[in-house]
N, C-alpha and C positions, 0 to 999 in steps of 0.2 A: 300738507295743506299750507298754502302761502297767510303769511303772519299778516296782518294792518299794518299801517306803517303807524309808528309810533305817536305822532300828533301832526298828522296831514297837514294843518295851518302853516307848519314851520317846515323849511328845508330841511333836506334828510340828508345824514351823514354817516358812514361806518369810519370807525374808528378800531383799528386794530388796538387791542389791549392784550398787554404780555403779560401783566399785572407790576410791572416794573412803576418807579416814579416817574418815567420820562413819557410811558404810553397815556398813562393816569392822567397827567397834566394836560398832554394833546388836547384829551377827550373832554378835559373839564372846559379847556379854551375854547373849543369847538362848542358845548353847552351854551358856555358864555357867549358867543357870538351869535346864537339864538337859533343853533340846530337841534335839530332832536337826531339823537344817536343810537346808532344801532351800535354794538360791540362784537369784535370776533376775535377769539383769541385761535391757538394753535399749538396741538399737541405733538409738536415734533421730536419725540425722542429726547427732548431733553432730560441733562442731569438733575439740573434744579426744577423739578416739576414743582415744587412747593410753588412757582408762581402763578401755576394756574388753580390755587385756589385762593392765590391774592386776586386773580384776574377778577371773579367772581364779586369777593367780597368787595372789591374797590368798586363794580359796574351797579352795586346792588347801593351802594354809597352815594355814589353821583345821580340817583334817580334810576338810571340806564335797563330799563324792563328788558328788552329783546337783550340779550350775549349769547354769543353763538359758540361752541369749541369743536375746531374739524383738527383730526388726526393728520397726519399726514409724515410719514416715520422717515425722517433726514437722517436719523443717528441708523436706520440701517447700513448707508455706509460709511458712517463717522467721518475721519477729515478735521474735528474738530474736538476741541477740550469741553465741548459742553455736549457732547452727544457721546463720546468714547472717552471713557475710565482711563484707559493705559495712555493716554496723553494728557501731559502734565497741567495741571492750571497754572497759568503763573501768576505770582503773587509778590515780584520783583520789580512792578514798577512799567513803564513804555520804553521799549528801545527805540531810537531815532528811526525813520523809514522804514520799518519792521511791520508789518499785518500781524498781531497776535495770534495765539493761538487758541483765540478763543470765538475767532471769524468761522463761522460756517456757511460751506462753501454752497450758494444761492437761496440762502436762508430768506434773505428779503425778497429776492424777485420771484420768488414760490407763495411768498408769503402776499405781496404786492398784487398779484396777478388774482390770488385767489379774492382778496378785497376788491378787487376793481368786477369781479364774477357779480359777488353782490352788490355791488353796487350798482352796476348795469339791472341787473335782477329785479332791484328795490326801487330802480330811480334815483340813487343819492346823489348828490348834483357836487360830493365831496369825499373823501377818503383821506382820514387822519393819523396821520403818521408821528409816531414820536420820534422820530432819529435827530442825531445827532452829529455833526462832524467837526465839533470842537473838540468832543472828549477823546480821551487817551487811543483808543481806538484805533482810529484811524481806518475804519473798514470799509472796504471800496464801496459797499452798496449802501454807505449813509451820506453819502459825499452828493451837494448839490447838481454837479453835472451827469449823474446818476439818474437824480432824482430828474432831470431835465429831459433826458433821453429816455425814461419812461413814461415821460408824459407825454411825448410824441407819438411813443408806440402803442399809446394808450390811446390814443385821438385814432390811428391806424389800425389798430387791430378790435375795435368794438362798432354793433351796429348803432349803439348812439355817439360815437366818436365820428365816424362819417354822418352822422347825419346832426354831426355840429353841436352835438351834447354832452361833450366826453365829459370824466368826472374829473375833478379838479383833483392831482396829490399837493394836498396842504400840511407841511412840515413845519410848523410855527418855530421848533425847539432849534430848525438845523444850523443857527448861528448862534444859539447861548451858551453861556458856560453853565458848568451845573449850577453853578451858585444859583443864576439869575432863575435856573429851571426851579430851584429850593423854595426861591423868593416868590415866585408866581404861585406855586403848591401851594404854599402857605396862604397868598393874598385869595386863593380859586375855593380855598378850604378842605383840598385834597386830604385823604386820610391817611398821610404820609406813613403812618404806621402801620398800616395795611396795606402797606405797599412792599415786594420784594425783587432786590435788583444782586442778591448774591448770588456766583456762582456755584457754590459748592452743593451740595445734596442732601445737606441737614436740616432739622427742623428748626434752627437755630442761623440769624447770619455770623459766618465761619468769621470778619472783621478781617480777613488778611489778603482777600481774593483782588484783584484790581478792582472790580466793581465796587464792594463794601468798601475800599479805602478812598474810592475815587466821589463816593455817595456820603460817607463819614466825614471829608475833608468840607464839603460844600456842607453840610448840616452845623458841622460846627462854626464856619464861614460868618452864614446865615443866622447863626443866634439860636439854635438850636440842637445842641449837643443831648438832649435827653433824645433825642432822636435817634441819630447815631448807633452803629449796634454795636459799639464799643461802651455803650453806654451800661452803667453799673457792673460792669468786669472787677 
């Protein structure tokens, strides 16, 4: 059975939610800008599943009624440090011109495509993306000309993109550094602590993955070190 849209007065918007601080944030700015949100998160084989029940808690935080979680198993055939065990997380920092090996391989344009599904589906005149292409990363599908060239093919390959209604990919975060992303969490009243961006597969963040040291640096930045999950060690 198809859902109501959330509060028909307002434009509609799907906001993919990882349960990370960076999708969180999207979702609240989108809020703030006076959409009503749909949430879909995605169970792809990840190792750190712990954050799809951050996804939850964070979507049930922001107001966020509808969040949707579709499967869709990437780590069948790994490629990457967050979908397969026997490759290593690294936890040594960025190497210059290096794609980590914690890129997986068409994670976003699987992810991207099935958003824009709903959102054609729904109507939403938006599709909110937390990516980034300041952070250490460096991963080809968070990079604005990316995001550029799917938004083309988004206009091309949907029947409301031909008929001149394609949905907008709105990436607020893809020029911040994390700091500034810390600073807006905080000002949006995100439930920063309910939020998980480490890689490793504990219940616990491990504080030494790139993510936790790259999300620890910007919290303590920010003026917030109780935050941090190096915090009380």
């Amino acid at each position: 059975m198809t859902a109501p849209s959330p509060d028909p007065t307002r434009p509609l918007a799907i906001a993919l939610l990882s349960g990370g601080l960076d999708s969180a944030t999207a979702a609240a700015l989108a809020l703030e800008a006076g959409h009503a949100v749909i949430a879909l998160s995605l169970d792809y084989g990840q190792r750190h599943r712990r954050e799809l029940e951050a996804a939850a808690t964070v979507a049930a935080a922001l107001g966020i009624a509808e969040h949707h979680t579709l499967g869709v198993n990437l780590a069948a055939w790994g490629g990457s440090a967050l979908t397969d065990s026997a490759i290593t997380m690294p936890t040594a920092g960025p190497e210059p011109d290096v794609i980590p090996s914690t890129y997986v391989p068409g994670r976003n344009t699987v992810f991207i495509a099935l958003g824009l599904s709903l959102a054609e589906a729904r109507g939403a005149t938006r599709l909110v993306l937390g990516v980034n292409a300041v952070d250490y990363s460096g991963y080809p599908d968070c990079r604005p000309d990316y995001l550029a060239a799917f938004q083309q093919l988004a206009g091309l390959g949907s029947k409301a993109g031909r008929q001149g209604r394609s949905t907008e990919l709105w990436a607020p975060l893809v020029h911040w550094s994390k700091t500034e992303i810390v600073q807006q969490a905080l000002r949006l009243g995100v439930p920063i602590e309910a939020t998980w961006s480490c890689y490793s597969g504990g219940d616990a963040p491990c504080g030494v993955c790139d993510s936790c040291r790259i999300r620890d640096a910007a919290l303590i930045e920010a003026g917030r070190p109780d935050l941090a999950s190096s915090h009380g060690r």
